[in-house]
SEZAMAR-435210 format. One record per residue: x, y, z of N, C-alpha, C in turn; residue in three letters. Coordinates in pm, whole numbers, plus 50000, padded with zeros to 5 digits. Layout:
BEGIN
XYZXYZXYZala...
END
This chain:
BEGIN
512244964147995511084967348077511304962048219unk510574969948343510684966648404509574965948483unk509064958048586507454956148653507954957348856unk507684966048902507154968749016506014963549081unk506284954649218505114950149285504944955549392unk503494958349464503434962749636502214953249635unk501824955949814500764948949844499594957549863unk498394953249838497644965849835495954959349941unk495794970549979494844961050092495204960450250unk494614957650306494474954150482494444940150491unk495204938250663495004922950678493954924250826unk493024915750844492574908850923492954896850945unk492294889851074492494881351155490654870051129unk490504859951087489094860751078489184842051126unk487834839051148487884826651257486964810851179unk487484801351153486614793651058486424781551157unk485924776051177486104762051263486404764951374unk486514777851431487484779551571488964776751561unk489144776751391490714783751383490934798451287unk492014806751359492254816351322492514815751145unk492274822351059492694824450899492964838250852unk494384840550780494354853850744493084858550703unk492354868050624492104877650561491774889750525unk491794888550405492714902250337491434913250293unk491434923150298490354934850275490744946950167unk490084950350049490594957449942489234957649899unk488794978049897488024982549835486524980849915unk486914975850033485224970350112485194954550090unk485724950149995485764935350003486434924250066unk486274914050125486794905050205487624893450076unk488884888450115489574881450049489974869550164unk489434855850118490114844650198491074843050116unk492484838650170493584839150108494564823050138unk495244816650094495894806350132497344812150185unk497794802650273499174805850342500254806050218unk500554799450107501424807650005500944821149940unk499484825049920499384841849911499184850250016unk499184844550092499494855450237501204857150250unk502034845550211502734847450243503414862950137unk502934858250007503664865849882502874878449931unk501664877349957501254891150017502144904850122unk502324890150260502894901250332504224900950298unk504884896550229506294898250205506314911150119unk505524916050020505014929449966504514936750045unk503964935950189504054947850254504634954950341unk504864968850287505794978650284507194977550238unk506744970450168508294969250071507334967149919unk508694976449810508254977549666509464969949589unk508814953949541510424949349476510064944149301unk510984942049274510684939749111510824925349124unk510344916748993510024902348986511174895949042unk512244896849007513594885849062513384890249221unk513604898049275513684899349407512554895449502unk511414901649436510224891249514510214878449519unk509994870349393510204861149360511484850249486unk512484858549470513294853149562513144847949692unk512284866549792511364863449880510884857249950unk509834852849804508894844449835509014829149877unk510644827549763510724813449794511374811349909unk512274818749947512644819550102512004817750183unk511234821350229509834819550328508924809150338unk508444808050191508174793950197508884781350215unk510244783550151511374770550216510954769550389unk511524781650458511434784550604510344780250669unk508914783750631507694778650671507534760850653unk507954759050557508084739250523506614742250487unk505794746550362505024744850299504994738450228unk504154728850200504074716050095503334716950012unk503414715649888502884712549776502094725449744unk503144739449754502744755149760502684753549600unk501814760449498501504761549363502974773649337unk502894769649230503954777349118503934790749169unk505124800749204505544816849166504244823849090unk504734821448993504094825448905502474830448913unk501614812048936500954816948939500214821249012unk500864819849191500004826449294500334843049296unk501204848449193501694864349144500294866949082unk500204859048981499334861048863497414865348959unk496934853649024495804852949055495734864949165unk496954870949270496754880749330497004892649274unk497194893149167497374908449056495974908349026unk495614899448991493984902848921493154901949000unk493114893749106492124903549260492694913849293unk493444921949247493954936749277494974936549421unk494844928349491495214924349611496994928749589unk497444924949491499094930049436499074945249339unk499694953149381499574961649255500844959649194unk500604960149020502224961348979502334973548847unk503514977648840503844988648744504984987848670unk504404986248540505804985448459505944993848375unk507354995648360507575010348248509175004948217unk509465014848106510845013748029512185017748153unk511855025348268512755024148377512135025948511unk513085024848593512675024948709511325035648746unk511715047948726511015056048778509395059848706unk509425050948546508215053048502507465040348573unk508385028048618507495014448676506995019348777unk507825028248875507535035248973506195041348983unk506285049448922505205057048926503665050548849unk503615042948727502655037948675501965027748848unk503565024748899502355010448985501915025949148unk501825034449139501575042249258500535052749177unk500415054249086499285066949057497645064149053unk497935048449071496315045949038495895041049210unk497095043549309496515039849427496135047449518unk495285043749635494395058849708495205052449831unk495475063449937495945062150034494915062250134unk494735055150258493665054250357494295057250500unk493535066850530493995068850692494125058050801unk494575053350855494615043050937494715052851102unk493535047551192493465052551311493575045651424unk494845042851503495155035051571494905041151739unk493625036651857493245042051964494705039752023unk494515047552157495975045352279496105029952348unk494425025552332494175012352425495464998652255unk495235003252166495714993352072496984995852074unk497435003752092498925008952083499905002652193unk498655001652331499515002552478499214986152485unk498344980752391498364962352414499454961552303unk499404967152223500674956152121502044961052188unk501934969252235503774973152322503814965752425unk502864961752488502784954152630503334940852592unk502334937352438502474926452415503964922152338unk504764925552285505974923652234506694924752316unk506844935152417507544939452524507904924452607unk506844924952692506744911852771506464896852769unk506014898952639505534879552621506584881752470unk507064883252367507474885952271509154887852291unk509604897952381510844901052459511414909452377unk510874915852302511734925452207512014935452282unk513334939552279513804950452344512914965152363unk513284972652474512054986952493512334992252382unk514034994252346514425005452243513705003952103unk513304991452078512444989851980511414988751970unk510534981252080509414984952059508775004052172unk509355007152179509175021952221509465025052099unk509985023452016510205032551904508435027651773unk508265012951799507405010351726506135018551765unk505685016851869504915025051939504175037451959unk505625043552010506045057651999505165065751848unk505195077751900504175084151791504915100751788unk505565097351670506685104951587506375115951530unk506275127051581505955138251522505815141351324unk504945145051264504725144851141505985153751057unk505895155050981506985165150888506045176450826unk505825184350835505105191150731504235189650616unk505235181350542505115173450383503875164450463unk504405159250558503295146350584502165148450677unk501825161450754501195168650804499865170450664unk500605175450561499675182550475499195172650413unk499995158650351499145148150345498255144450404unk498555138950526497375130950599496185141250630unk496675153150563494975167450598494235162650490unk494925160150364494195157850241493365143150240unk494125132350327493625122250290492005119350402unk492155131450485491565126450595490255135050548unk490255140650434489115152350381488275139350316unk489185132950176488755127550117489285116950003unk489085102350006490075093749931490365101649798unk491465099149808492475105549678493785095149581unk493945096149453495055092149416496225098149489unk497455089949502498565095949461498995107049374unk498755107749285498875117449145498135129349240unk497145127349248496085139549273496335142949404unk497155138449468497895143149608499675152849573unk500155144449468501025150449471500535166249356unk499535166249326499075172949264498955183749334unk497925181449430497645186549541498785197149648unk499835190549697500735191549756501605203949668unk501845201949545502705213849446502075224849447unk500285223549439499365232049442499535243749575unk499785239249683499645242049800497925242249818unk497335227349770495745230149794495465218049963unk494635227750053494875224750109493655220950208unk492215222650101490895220650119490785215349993unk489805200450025489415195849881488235194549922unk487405198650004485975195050058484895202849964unk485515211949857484065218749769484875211749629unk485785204349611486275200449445485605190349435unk485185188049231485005182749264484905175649119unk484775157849127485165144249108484585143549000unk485075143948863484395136948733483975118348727unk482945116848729482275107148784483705092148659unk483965086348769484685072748655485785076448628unk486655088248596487615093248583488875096348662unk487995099448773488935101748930489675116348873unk489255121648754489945135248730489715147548815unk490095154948865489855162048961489965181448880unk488955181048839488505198448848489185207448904unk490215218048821490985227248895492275223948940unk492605209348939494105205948976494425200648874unk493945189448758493965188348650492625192148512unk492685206348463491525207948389490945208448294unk492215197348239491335187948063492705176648093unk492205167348021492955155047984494265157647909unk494575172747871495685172747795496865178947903unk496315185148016496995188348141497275180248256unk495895170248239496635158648323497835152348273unk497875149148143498655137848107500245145648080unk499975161748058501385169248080501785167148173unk500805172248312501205168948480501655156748479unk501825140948442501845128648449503515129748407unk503755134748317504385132148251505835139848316unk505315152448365506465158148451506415150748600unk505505145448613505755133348707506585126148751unk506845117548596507595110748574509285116548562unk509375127548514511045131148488511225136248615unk510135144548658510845153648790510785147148926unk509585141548947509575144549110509775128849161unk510105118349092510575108149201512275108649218unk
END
């Protein structure tokens, strides 16, 4: 077996005493977090690694930071899996861990103004010193692909699984604004239309499309 981790959630910036403190946002809810799960946090974001390699990570960083008396691997893994804050997926190989830890997650549009874009380039640029070629590239706003054109149409209609995007996407469906939502289920009417077609669709999921 194998178990897949990501980070799941938004970070804020939030102010206690008149000092700055991560926290973390998942589902509408606010998470105060300690500097060893922020750290295991952001080391999971945008990166998907399995237990030895995170694990590894994690302890790296914390060596580097000189954190003292940081609680066990284990169990700062454990307490951020069950605030949902970690997602993980395990299956008999890669591509079923794969997919179990990504089908139950909704993707969220993120809308970044020109004024936020043109302070964080200013700001790396000149006080930071990172080269233009890189941060022009961070910056910079990269024309979509098609594939990812038709995503971000779907997500921007209405929160969706994964599954029910890539569902979506094979479909060529390309309005979800009249479908509609079996209450608790997240089953979606017309893209999957009984439980014995979802779990076929799931299943060719799994062999075909990662």
């Amino acid at each position: 077996m194998i178990t897949f981790y990501a980070a799941v959630g938004i970070f804020e910036t939030g102010t206690e005493a008149g000092a700055k403190r991560p926290v973390l946002l998942r589902a509408g809810r606010k998470y105060d977090v300690t500097l060893p799960e922020f750290v295991l946090w952001s080391s999971l974001l945008w990166n998907i690694y399995h237990y030895d390699e995170i694990k590894a990570v994690y302890g790296k960083k914390i060596a580097e930071a000189q954190v003292r008396d940081a609680p066990p691997f284990d169990e700062v893994l454990e307490k951020m899996t069950r605030q949902g804050l970690i997602g993980a997926g395990t299956g008999y190989t890669g591509i079923e861990a794969l997919y179990e830890l990504l089908s139950g997650m909704f993707l969220v549009p993120v809308h970044t103004s020109a004024l936020e874009r043109l302070r964080g380039f200013l700001y790396l640029t000149f006080v930071r010193r990172m080269p233009l070629r890189v941060t022009g590239r961070l910056f910079g706003k990269a024309p979509l692909t098609p594939q990812e054109r038709a995503v971000w149409d779907l997500i921007s209609q209405r929160s969706m699984s994964t599954a029910e995007l890539i569902r979506c996407v094979e479909l060529e469906v390309t309005d979800v604004s009249t479908a509609r939502f079996s209450t608790g289920t997240r089953k979606q009417y017309g893209l999957f239309p009984n439980e014995r077609n979802r779990r076929v669709h799931e299943a060719y999921l799994i062999g075909v499309s990662f």
